[in-house]
C-alpha positions as CSV (number, residue, x, y, z in Angstrom):
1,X,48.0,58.2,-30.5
2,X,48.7,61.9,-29.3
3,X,50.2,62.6,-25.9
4,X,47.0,62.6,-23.5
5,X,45.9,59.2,-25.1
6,X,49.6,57.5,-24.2
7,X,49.4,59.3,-20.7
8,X,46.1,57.4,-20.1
9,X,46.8,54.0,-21.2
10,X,50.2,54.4,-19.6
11,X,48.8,55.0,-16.1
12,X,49.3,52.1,-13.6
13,X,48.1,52.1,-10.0
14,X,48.2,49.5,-7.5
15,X,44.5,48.2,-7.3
16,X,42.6,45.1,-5.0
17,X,40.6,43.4,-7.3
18,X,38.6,40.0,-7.4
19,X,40.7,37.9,-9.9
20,X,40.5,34.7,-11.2
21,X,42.7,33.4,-13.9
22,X,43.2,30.3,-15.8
23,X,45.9,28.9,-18.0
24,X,44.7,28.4,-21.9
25,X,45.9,26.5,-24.8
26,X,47.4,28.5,-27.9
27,X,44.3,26.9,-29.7
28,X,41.8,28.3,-27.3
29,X,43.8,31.8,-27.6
30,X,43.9,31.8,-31.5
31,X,39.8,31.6,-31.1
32,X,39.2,34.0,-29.2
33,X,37.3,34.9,-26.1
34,X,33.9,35.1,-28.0
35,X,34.4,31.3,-29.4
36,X,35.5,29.9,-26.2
37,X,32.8,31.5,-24.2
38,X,30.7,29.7,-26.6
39,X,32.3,26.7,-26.7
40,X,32.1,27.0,-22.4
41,X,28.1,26.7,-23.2
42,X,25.4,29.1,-24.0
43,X,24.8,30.7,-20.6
44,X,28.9,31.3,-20.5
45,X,28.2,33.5,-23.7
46,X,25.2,35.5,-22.7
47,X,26.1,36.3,-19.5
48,X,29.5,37.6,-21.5
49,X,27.7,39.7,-23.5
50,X,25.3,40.9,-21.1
51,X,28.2,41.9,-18.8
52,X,30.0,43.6,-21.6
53,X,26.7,45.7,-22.9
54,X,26.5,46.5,-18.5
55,X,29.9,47.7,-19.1
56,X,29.7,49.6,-22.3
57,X,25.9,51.3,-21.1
58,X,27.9,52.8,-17.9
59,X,30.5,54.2,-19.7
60,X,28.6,55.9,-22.0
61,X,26.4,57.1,-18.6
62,X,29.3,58.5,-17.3
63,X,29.9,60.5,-20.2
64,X,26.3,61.9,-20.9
65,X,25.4,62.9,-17.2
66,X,27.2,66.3,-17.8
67,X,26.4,66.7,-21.5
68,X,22.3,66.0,-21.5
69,X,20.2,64.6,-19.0
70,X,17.4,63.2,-20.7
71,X,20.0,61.1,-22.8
72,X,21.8,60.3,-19.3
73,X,18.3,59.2,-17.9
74,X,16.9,57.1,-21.2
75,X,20.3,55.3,-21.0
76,X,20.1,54.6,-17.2
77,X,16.9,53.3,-17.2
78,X,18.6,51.0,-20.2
79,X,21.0,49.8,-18.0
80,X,18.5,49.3,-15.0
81,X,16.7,47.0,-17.3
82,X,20.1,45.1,-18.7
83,X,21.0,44.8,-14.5
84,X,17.9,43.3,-13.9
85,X,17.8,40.8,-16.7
86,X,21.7,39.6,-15.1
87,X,20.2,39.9,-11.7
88,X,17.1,37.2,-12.7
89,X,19.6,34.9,-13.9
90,X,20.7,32.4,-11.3
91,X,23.9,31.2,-13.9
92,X,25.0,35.0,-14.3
93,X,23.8,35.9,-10.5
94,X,26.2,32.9,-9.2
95,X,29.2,33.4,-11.9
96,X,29.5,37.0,-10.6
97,X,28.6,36.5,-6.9
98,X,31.6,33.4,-7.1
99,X,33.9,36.2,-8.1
100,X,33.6,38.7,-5.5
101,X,33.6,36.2,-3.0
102,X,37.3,35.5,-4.1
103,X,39.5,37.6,-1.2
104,X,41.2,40.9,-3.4
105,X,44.3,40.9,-3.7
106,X,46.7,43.6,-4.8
107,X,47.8,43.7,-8.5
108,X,49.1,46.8,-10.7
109,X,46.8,47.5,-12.9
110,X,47.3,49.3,-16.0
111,X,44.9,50.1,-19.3
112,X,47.3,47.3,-21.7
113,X,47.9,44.8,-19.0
114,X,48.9,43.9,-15.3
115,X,50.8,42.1,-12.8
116,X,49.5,39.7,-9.6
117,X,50.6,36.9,-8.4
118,X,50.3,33.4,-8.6
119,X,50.1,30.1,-6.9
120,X,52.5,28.4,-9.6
121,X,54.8,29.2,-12.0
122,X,53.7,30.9,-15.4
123,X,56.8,31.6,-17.9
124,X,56.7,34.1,-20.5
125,X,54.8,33.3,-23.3
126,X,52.0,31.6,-21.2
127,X,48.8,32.2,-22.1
128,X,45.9,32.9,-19.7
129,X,42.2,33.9,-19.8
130,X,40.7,36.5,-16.8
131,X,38.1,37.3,-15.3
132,X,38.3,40.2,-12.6
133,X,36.1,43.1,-10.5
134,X,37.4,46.3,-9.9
135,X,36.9,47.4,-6.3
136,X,34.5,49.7,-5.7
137,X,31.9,49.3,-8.1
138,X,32.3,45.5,-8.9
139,X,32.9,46.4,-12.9
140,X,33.6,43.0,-14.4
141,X,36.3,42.7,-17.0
142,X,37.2,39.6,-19.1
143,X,40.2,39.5,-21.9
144,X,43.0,37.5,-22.5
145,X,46.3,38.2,-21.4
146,X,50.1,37.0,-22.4
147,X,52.6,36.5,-19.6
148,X,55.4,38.8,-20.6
149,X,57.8,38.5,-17.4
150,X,58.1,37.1,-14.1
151,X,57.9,39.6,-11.0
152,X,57.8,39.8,-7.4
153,X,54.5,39.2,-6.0
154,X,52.9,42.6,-5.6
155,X,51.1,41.7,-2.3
156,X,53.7,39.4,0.0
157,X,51.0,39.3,2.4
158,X,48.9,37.3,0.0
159,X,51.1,34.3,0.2
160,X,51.5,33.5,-3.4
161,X,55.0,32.4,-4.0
162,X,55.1,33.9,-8.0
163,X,54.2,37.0,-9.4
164,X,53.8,37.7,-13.5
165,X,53.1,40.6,-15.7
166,X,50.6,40.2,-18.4
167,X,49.6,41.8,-21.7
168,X,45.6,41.9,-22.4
169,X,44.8,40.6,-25.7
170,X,41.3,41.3,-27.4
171,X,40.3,43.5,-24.5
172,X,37.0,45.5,-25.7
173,X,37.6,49.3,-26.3
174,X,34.9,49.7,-23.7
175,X,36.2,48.1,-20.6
176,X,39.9,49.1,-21.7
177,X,38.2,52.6,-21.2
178,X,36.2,51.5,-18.1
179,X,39.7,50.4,-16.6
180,X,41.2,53.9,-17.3
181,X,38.4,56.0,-16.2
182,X,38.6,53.4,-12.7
183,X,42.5,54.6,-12.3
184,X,41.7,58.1,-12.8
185,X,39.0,58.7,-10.4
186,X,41.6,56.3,-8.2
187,X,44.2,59.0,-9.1
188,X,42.0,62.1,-8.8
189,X,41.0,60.4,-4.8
190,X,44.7,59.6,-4.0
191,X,45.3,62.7,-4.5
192,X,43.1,64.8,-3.1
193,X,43.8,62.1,0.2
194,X,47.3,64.0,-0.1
195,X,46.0,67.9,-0.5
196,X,44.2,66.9,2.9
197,X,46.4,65.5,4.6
198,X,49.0,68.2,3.9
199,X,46.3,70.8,4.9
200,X,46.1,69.2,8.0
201,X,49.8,69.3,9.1
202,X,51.0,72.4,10.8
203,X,53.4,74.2,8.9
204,X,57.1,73.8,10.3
205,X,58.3,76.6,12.5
């Protein structure tokens, strides 16, 4: 990994996303997402992989806009077609509509894991499956994760009494890089907030 590739995946920003998380067996971790999302029942599977080829299509979007725009366009109407198979799908429509109705909540977010906090007590070593949105944009992102320490709640307002950090596991290249290209335009935003801001203030006398 050179150096720009560790300075990506080592960027962590404070986000509000749409989280939901829920505490697995070692069993269901050894299978895997794809296996338990099967397991969960057909519909739990295709909207998984529907979601993840939404995800993949718009990164790749992203990409080609500057590069060719007949590409960019054959792609986008792709992904048009992809949303509107999800969209037509009352299981898929409700399994995404339930998670953004979920209240954000702060969390760090990084490209290898993240921390949030939680309504009960999760000791290292505890394995949980999640499901989130970033905010804007509603880009869904499911992987597993491994508790790795406890912290302090990154949102005290939120009212949950623990906070952990986790380590995704089995988190597709794809939304690994739809998570980093997220806290880069969230950087590149931040900071031009800042350049304005200090534009805006007199210089001291």
């Amino acid at each position: 990994m050179n150096g720009e590739s560790r300075q990506r995946r080592s960027l962590r920003m404070h986000e509000r996303l749409h989280l939901e998380y829920e505490v697995i067996s070692e069993r269901e971790y050894e299978e895997g997402c794809a296996l338990r999302n099967t397991r969960l029942g057909g519909i739990r599977g295709l909207q998984s992989t529907l979601l993840d080829l939404d995800t993949r299509l718009a990164e790749r979007l992203y990409v080609l806009r500057s590069a060719s725009s007949q590409v960019a366009e054959c792609l986008g109407l792709l992904n048009e077609k992809i949303d509107a198979v999800i969209g037509h799908m009352p299981e898929v429509r409700q399994h995404k509509a339930t998670l953004a109705a979920r209240p954000p909540e702060l969390c760090q977010l990084g490209a290898d894991g993240m921390t949030f906090g939680t309504a009960e007590h999760l000791a290292p070593g505890t394995r949980v499956a999640l499901r989130f949105l970033l905010v804007p944009g509603h880009r869904y992102i499911e992987t597993f994760a491994t508790a790795v320490r406890e912290v302090p709640p990154p949102d005290p307002d939120s009212g949950h009494p623990y906070g952990i950090a986790v380590e995704f596991h089995g988190l597709e290249t794809s939304q690994r890089e739809v998570i980093i290209q997220h806290l880069l335009t969230h950087e590149a935003e931040t900071l031009r907030a800042r350049r304005r801001e200090a534009g805006a203030v007199p210089p001291a006398r």
